[in-house]
C-alpha positions as CSV (number, residue, x, y, z in Angstrom):
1,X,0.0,0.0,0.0
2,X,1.6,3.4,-1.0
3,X,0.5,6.0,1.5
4,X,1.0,9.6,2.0
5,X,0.6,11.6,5.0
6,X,0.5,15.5,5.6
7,X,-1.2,17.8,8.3
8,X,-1.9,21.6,9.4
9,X,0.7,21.3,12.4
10,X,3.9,21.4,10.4
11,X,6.2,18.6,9.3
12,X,8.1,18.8,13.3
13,X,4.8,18.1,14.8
14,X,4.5,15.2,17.3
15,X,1.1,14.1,15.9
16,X,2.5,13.7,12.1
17,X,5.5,11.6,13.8
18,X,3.3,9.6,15.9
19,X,1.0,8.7,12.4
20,X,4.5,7.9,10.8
21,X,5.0,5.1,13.3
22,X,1.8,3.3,12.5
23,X,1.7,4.1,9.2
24,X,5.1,2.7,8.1
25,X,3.3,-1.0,9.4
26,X,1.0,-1.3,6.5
27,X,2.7,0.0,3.9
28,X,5.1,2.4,2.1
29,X,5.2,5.6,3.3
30,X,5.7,9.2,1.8
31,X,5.2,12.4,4.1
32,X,4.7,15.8,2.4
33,X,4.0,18.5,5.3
34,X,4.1,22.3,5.7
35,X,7.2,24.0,7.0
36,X,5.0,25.6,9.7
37,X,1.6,25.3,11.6
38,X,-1.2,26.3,9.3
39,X,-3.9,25.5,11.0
40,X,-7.7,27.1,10.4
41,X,-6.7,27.2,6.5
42,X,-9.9,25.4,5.9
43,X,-9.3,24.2,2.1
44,X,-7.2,26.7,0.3
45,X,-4.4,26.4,-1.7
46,X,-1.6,28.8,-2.7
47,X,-2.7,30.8,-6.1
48,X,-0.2,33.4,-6.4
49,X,3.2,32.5,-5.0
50,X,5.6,30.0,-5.8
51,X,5.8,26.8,-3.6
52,X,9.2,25.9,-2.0
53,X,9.9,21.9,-1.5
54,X,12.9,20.6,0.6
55,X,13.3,16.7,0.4
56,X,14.2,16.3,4.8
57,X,15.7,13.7,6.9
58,X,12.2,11.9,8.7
59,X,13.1,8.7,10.6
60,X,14.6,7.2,7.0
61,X,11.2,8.0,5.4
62,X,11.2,10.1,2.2
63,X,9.7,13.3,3.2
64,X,9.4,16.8,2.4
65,X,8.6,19.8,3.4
66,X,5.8,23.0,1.5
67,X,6.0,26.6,2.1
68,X,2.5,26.3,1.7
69,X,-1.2,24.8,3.0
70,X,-2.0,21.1,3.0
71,X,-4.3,21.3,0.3
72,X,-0.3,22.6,-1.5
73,X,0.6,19.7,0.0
74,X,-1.4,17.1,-1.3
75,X,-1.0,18.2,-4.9
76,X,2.9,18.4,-4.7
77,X,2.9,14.9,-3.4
78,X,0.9,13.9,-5.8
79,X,3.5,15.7,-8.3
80,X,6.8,14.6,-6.9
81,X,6.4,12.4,-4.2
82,X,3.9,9.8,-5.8
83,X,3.5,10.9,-9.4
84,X,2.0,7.7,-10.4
85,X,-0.9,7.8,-7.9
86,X,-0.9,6.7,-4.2
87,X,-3.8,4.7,-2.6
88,X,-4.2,6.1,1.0
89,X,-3.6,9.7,2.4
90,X,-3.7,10.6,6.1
91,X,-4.0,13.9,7.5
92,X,-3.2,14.7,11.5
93,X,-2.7,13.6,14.0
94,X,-3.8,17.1,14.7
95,X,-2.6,18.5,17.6
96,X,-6.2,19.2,18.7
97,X,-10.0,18.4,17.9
98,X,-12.1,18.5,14.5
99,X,-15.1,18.3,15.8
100,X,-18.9,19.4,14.1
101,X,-18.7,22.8,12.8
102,X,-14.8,22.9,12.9
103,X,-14.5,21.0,9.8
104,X,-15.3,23.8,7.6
105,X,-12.3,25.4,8.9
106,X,-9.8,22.9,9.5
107,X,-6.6,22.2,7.9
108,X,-6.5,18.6,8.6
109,X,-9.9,18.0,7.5
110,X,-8.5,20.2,4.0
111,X,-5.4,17.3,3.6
112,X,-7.9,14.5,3.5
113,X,-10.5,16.2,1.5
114,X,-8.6,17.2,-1.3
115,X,-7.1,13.1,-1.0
116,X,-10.7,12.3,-1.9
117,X,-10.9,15.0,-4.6
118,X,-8.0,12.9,-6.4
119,X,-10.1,9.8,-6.0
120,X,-7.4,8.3,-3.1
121,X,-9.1,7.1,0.3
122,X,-8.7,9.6,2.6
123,X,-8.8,9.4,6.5
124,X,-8.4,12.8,8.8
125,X,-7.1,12.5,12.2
126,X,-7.5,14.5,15.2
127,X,-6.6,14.4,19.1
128,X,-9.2,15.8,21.7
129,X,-8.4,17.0,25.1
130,X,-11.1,16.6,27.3
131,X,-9.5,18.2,30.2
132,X,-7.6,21.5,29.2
133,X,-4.0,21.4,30.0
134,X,-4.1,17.5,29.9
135,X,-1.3,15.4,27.5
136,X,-2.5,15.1,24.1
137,X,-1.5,11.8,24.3
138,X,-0.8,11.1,20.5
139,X,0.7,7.7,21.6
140,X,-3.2,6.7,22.5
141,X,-4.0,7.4,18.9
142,X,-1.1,5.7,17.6
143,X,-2.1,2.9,19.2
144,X,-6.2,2.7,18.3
145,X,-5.5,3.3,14.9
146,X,-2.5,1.0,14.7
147,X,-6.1,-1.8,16.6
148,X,-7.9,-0.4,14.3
149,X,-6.3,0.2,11.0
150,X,-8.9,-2.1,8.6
151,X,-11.3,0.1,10.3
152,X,-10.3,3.4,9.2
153,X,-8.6,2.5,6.0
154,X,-10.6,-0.1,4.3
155,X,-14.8,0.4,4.5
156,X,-16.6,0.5,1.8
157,X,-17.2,4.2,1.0
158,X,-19.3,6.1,-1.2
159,X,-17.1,8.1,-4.0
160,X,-15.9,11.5,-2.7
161,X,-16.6,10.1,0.8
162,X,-13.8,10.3,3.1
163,X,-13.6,9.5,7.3
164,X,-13.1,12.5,10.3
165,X,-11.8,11.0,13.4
166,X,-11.8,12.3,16.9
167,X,-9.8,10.6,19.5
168,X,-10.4,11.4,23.0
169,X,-6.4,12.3,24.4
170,X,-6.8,9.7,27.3
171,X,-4.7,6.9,28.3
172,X,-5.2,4.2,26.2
173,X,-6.8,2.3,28.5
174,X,-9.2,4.8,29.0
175,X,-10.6,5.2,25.8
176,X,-14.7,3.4,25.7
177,X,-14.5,2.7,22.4
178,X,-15.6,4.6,18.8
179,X,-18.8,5.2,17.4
180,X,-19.7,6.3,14.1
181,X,-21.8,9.4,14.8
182,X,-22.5,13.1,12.7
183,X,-21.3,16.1,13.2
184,X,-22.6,17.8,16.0
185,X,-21.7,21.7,17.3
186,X,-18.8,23.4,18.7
187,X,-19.5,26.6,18.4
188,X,-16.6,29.6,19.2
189,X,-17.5,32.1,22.3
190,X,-16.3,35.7,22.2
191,X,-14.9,34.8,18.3
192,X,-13.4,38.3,18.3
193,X,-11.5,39.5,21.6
194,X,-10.7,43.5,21.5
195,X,-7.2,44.3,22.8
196,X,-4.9,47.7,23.4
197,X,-1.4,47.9,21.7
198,X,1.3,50.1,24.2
199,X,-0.1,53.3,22.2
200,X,-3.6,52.6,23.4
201,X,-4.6,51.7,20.1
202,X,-7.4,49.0,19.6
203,X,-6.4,45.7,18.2
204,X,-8.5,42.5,17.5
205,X,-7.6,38.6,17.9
206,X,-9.3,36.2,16.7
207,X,-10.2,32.6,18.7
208,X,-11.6,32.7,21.8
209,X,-12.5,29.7,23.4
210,X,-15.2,26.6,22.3
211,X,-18.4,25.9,23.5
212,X,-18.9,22.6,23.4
213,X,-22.4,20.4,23.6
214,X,-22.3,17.0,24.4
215,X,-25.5,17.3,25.5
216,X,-26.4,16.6,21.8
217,X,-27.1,13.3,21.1
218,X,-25.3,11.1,19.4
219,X,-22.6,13.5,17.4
220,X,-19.2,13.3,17.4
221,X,-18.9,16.0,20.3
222,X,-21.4,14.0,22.4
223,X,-19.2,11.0,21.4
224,X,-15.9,12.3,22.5
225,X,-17.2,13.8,25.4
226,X,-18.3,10.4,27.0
227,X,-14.3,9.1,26.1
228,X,-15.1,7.3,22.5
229,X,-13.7,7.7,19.3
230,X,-15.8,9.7,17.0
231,X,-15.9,8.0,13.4
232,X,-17.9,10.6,10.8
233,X,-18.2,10.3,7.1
234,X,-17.8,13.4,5.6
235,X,-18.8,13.9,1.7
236,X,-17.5,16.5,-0.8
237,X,-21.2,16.9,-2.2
238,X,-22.3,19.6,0.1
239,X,-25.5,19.7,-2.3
240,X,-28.8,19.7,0.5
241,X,-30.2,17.2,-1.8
242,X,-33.3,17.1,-0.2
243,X,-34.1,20.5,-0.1
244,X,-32.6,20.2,-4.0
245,X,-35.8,17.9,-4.4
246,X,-38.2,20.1,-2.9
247,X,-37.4,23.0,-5.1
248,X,-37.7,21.5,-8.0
249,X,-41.3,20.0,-6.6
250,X,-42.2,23.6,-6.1
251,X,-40.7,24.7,-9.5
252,X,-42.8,22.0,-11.3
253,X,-45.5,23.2,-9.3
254,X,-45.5,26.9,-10.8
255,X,-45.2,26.0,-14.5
256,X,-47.9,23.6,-14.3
């Protein structure tokens, strides 16, 4: 099996290393990573500026490194690193969660997505903390993916139909489980925080913190919240088809 990994974190992040380690069991691996966190990139790619690629030393893998997004990434790997095609990319594991709503912004979620785009199987991977200021513990989802690998990498998927996964940063031990759930909502508080520079003048940061509601039933932020691994398809087709098919009820409607 030919696989390629990438993430948002950057090519020294400990999530991309720890993927490396399982990966490198099931098949031949290629990683192709930005030089530098760029995470909340959602699914851009670099239009206007040349891309820089550095072949790098990565525990006797053949990697390299982007000046650019992950999206860059994929496509370069696709170029240089696996011009003939690859049949597996992995994105993560981020150094923090994917969860509901976050998709639409995330970097990692961007790596796998644009996999799927190229027709490869496509698996993004994410670490949750569920207490703040705990250990990501990146060796926990090293080790369930490593259980679980058939799992993530070989179901029967629709085309442009790739897998989000949560895993709860617990001891191994810990973790209850996975469950293949939807999205649910994390939603950002105080999105836009108002700050002073030393001149008094007003600056604005973005972030703030996450509300989360595992309260909701069965998503994958009620999932993760109880300790489980949350398993979510996610399809490229954001088309509301059923909405789709009432509009054109209501359009047939008026011309008759």
């Amino acid at each position: 099996m030919r696989i390629l990994l990438t993430n948002d974190d950057g090519i020294d992040a400990p999530g991309l290393r720890a993927l490396a380690g399982v990966a490198r069991e099931f098949g031949e691996v290629k990683v192709v990573a930005p030089d530098r966190e760029r995470s909340a990139c959602a699914h851009a790619m670099t239009m206007r500026d040349p891309l820089r690629v550095q072949s790098v030393a990565y525990d006797g893998l053949e990697a390299m490194v982007v000046n650019g997004l992950p999206v860059d990434c994929v496509n370069v790997a696709l170029t240089l690193a696996w011009p003939d095609g690859c049949d597996l990319v992995l994105s993560g594991f981020n150094n923090g969660p994917n969860l509901g709503f976050d998709v639409t912004y995330s970097g990692t979620v961007a790596g796998a997505m644009e996999g799927v785009i190229n027709g490869i199987r496509s698996v993004a991977l994410s670490m949750v903390a569920i207490v703040e200021g705990a250990p990501m513990h990146f060796d926990t989802g090293a080790a369930w993916l490593r259980d679980n690998w058939s799992l993530a990498t070989g179901l029967d998927l629709p085309t442009g139909t790739f897998l989000n996964i949560n895993v709860p940063a617990l001891a191994y031990p810990e973790v209850q489980g996975h469950r293949f759930v939807p999205m649910g909502k994390r939603i950002w508080e105080d999105r836009v925080e108002e700050r002073r520079d030393p001149w008094g003048r007003a600056y604005y940061w973005q972030g703030g913190a996450t509300m989360l509601h595992p309260t909701d039933p069965d998503t994958d932020v009620a999932a993760v919240s109880s300790g489980h691994v949350s398993i979510t398809p996610i399809s490229i087709d954001w088309t509301d088809h059923s909405t789709l098919t009432q509009l054109a009820r209501l359009a047939a409607v008026s011309r008759s």
